[in-house]
N, C-alpha and C positions, 0 to 999 in steps of 0.2 A: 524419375517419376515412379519407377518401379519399386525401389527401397522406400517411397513414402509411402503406399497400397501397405507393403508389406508391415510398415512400422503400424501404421494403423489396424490391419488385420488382429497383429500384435496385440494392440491395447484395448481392442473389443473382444479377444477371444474368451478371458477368463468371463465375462458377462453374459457371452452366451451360451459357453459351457455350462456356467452354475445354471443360467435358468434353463437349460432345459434336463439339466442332473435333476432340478426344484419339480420340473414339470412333472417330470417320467416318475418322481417321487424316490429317488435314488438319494435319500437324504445322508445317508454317512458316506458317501459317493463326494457330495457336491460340501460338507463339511470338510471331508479330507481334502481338498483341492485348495478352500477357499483359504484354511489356516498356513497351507505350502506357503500363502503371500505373505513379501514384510507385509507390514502394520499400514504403512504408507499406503500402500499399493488395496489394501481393504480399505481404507479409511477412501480414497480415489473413489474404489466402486462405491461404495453408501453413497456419496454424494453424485454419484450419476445415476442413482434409481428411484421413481416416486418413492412417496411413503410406505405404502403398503409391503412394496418388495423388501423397500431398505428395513425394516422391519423384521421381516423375515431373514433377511441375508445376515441382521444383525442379531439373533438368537443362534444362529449357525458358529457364529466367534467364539473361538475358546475363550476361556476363562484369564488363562494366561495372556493373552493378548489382548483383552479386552484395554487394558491402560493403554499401550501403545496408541492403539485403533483412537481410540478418544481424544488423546491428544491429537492427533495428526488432522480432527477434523475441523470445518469449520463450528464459529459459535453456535449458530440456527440451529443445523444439524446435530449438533452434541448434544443441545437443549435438547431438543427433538425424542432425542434414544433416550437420556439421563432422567426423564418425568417418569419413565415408567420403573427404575429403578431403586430397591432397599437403601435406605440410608447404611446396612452394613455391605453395601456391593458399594457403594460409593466411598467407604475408607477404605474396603481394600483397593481400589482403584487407586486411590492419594497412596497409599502406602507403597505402592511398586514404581512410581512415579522419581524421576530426581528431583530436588526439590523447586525448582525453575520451575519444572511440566507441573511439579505437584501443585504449585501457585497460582498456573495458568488456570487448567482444572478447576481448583478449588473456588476461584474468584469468581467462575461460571456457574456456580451452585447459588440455592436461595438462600438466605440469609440464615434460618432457621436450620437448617442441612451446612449450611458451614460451621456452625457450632458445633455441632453433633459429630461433624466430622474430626475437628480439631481435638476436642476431646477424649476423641478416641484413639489416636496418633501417639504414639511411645515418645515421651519426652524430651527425648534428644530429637525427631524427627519433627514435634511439633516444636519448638524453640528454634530448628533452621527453617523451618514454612512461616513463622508470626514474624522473622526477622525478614522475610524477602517480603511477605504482604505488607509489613510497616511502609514500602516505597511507592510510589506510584507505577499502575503497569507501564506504563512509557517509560520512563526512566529505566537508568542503568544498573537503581537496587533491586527494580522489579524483573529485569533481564538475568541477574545472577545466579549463579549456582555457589552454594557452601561448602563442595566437593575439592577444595583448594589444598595440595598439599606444599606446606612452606617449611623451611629451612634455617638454621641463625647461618651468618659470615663466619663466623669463628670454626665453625666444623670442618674438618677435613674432605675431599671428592668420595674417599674411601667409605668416610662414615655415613654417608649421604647414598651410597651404591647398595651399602650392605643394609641400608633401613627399606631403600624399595626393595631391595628383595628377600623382607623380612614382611613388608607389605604384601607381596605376592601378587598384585595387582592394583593398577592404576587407573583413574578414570580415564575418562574417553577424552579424547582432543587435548591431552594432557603433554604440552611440545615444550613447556619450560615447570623448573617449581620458582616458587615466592621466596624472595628472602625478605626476612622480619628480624627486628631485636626481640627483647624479652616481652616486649610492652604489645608487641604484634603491631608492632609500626614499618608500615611497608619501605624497605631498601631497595630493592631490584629485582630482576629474577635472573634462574640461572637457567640457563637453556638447557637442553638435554643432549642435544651436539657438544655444548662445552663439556660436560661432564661427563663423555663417553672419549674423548680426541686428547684430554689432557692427563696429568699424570696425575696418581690416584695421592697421593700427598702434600698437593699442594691444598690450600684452602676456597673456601667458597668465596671469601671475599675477594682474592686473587683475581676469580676468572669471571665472575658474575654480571650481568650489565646492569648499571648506572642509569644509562640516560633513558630506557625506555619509561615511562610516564604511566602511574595509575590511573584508572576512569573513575573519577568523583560521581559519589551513588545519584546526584541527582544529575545529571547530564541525561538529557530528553536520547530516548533510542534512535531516532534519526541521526542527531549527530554522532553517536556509536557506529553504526552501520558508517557515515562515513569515514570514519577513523579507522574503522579495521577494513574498509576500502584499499583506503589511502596508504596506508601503514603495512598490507597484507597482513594483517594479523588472524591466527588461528584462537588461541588464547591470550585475555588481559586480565589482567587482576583489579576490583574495583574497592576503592579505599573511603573513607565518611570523612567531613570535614575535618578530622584531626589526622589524617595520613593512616587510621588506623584499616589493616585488610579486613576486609568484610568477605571478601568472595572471588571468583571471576565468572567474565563471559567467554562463549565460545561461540566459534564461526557457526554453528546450527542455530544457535537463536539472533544472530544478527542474519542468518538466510530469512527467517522468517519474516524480522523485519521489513525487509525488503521485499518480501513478497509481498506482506499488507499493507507495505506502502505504493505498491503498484497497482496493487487490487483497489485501494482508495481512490487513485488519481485517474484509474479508468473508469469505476462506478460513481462515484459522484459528481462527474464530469455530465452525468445522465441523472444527478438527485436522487441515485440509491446509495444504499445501506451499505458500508463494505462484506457484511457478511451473508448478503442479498440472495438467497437461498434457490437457486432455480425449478427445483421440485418443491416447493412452498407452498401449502393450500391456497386455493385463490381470496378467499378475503383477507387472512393479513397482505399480502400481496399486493393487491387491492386499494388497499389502506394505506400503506405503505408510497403509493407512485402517485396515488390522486394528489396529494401538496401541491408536486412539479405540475400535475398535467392544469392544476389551479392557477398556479402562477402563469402558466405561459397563454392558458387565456386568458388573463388580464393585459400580458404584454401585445397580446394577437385585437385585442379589443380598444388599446391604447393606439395600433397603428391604423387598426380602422377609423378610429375618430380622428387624425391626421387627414386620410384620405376623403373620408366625409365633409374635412372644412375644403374640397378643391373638386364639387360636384359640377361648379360649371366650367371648369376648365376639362372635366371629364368628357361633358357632353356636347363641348364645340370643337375637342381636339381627342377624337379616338383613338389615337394613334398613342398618345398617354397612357392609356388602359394598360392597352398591347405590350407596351415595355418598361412599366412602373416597377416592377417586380425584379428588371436585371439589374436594378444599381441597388436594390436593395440585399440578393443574393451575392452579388460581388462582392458588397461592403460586407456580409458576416462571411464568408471565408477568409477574406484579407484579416479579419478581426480577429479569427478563431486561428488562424497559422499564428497571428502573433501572441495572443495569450495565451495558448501553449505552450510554447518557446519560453515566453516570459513566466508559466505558473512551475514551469519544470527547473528552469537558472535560480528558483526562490526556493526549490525541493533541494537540488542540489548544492543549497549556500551561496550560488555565485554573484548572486545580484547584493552590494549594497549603497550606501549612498555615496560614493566615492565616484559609481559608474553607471548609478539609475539616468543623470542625466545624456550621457553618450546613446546606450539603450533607447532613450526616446529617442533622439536625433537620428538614429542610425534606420531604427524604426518607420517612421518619418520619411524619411529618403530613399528607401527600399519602396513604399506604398505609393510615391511621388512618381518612381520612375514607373513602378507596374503598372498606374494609372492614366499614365502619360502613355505607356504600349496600348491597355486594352481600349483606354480612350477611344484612339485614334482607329483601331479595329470596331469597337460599337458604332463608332459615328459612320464608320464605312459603309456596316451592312444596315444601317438605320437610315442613310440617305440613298442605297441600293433598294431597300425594300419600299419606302413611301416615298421615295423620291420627292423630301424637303432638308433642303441644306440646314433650315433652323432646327429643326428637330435633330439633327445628327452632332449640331453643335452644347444645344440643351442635355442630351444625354451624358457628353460627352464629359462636358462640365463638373454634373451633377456626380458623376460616376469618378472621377477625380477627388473629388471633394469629400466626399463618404468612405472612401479609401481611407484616407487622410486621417479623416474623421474615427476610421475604425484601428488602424495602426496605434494612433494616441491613445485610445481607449484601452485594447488590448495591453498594452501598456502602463494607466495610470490605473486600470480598475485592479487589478491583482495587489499591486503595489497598494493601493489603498485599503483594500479589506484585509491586507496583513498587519497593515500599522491597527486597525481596529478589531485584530485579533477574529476573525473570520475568515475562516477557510476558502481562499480563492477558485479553488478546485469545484466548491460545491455551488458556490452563489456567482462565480465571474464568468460562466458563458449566458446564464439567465440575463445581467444586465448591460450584458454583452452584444446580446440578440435585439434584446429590445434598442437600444442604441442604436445600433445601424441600420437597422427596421425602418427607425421615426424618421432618425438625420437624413438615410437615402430618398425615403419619402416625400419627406416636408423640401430638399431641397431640390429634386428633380420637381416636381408638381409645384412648388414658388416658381422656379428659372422659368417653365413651362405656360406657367398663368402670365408671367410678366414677359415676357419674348414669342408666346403663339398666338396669344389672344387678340 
């Protein structure tokens, strides 16, 4: 308990050091302090301070940091800082950038400001930023870096030792080089373990590996991210439909993916924005949530005119009222454990039609037996509290059934909005809710009308 105070002390002290350096007016004080941070770790604070301060804290950023810092942030926020900036603050920005982050960046600017930029970029730098923007940012041309250095087979280990260190220095996350023929058609790579462990006269084609596999530019970044999962990979090299090397990726930008793909499947699980700004003025904010909060009273508006067509069963059996609402709460948790399970197996690749139907059945039978437990527990404390055996058997039923009802569902509704190319994540607990809502509704208040009345 003690190390978690302190970690957290930790990560609040630079905050409240700067503001009150800000306060006290000890401005080259709380500038010296704030530039000590990586870039990360600034880009962190901006995004934990309203506008006003972030503002402030972000005029305090050197200059030399200012790219890092930008990259490292979210969209909103970058936007945010980036309106009040020179179109020539904004190529040096792209210009200290690798050409990945420069992409990133750039593809965040307005349309008229990415021209401006581009043209302004030294030609070798803008010919590797036009070739990674030609790809889609999801893909795996949009993930690459141009920073690849490759090798032919033919050269010796010796002549390969003596060119990095004629290089002087290597890029970052750099654990193998590329081997290519003349044509820059991708052969293998050679790790950098190999070429340190083996004798310097043998050749690259010798010791080089074979089997590991290029990333084809268009393969979508989730299946990336799982591959260099799977594979442990640090760096790959990604090749265009003719085996030709175009680039590689490395494990920092498949982390990211992964973070914004978790950041996705938490916020839009709630019908926000993956880059959903917490300090965000309140009208776009506003603007932004009212859709969902529209949707769900239609679905809240749907289950009321359910229960309006069952007004006289309302008014000659009270006892309805009182416990309408637990087979309808029962059925969307039972619903929402399973399409969970079932929207995360469809993130992770594991669901396909080999094993969708086991998945249902399995499903199914899990929701049967839970309903069969808490059945028989509702109907207890329902024949305990109003002392009517029918009533304890009606719930009982009902609450069974809507289980059942919400297990399938959880199940086919994910499943269905992928085949129609719509995001499970964002639209499957919306039709999700309402479903178990109507079904526990409509069939606890039918059993009800037709067994109490």
């Amino acid at each position: 308990m003690s190390d978690a105070i302190d970690d957290n002390e930790k990560n609040e002290l630079p905050i409240e050091v700067l503001s009150e350096a800000m306060k006290s007016g000890t401005m080259h004080s709380a500038q010296a302090m704030l530039n000590a941070l990586h870039p990360s770790e600034i880009a962190h604070l901006l995004e934990s301070q309203p506008p006003r301060e972030r503002k402030a804290i972000w005029e305090l950023v050197d200059k030399d940091n200012e790219a890092e810092v930008l990259i490292n942030l979210g969209d909103e926020t970058r936007n945010h800082l980036i309106k009040d900036m020179s179109p020539e603050e904004l190529v040096s920005v792209a210009e200290d950038l690798e050409v990945d982050d420069s992409a990133d960046f750039v593809q965040s600017l307005p349309d008229a400001v990415i021209d401006r930029v581009l043209h302004s970029l030294d030609s070798q730098h803008r010919e590797r930023l036009e070739s990674v923007l030609s790809y889609p940012e999801d893909s795996a041309g949009g993930l690459m870096n141009t920073d690849t250095l490759t090798v032919r087979p033919e050269v010796t280990l010796d002549v390969v030792l003596r060119y990095l260190r004629l290089l002087g220095d290597i890029p970052d996350l750099t654990d193998s080089l590329v081997v290519v023929d003349r044509d820059n058609h991708y052969l293998g790579t050679l790790p950098l373990s190999e070429l340190l462990i083996n004798e310097p006269n043998r050749t690259v084609a010798e010791v080089m590996d074979t089997e590991s596999e290029a990333i084809p530019s268009d393969m979508d970044d989730s299946d990336v991210a799982k591959l260099f999962e799977n594979m442990d990979l640090i760096s790959a090299p990604v090749v265009d439909g003719n085996n030709v090397l175009l680039g590689r990726i490395t494990i920092d930008d498949v982390v990211d993916v992964i973070r914004d793909e978790a950041d996705h499947s938490v916020l839009s699980m709630a019908g926000l924005n993956d880059e959903e700004d917490l300090f965000a003025p309140v009208v776009p904010s506003s603007q932004r949530r009212a859709i969902w909060l529209g949707i769900n009273l239609i679905t809240a508006f749907m289950a009321s005119w359910v229960v309006s067509n069952f007004e006289t069963t309302l008014e000659k059996v009270v006892t309805v009222a009182v416990l309408m609402n637990v087979v309808a709460s029962m059925g969307g948790i039972a619903g929402s454990q399973t399409i969970t399970l079932v929207i995360r197996a469809i993130a992770l690749g594991q669901v396909s039609k080999n094993n969708q139907h086991w998945i249902f059945n399995k499903e199914l039978m899990v929701s049967f037996i839970n309903g069969i437990v808490w059945a028989i527990v509702v109907a207890i404390i329902a024949i305990l509290w109003f002392g009517d055996m029918n009533i304890g058997m009606v719930i009982a039923a009902a609450l069974i059934i809507n289980l059942m009802v919400a297990a399938a569902s959880g199940v086919v509704i994910p499943l269905l909005l992928k085949k129609l190319n719509i995001d499970p994540a964002i639209a499957g607990s919306v039709i999700l809710t309402t479903i178990t809502d109507i079904v526990g509704l409509l069939v606890f208040l039918g059993l009800a009308t037709i067994f109490l009345l």
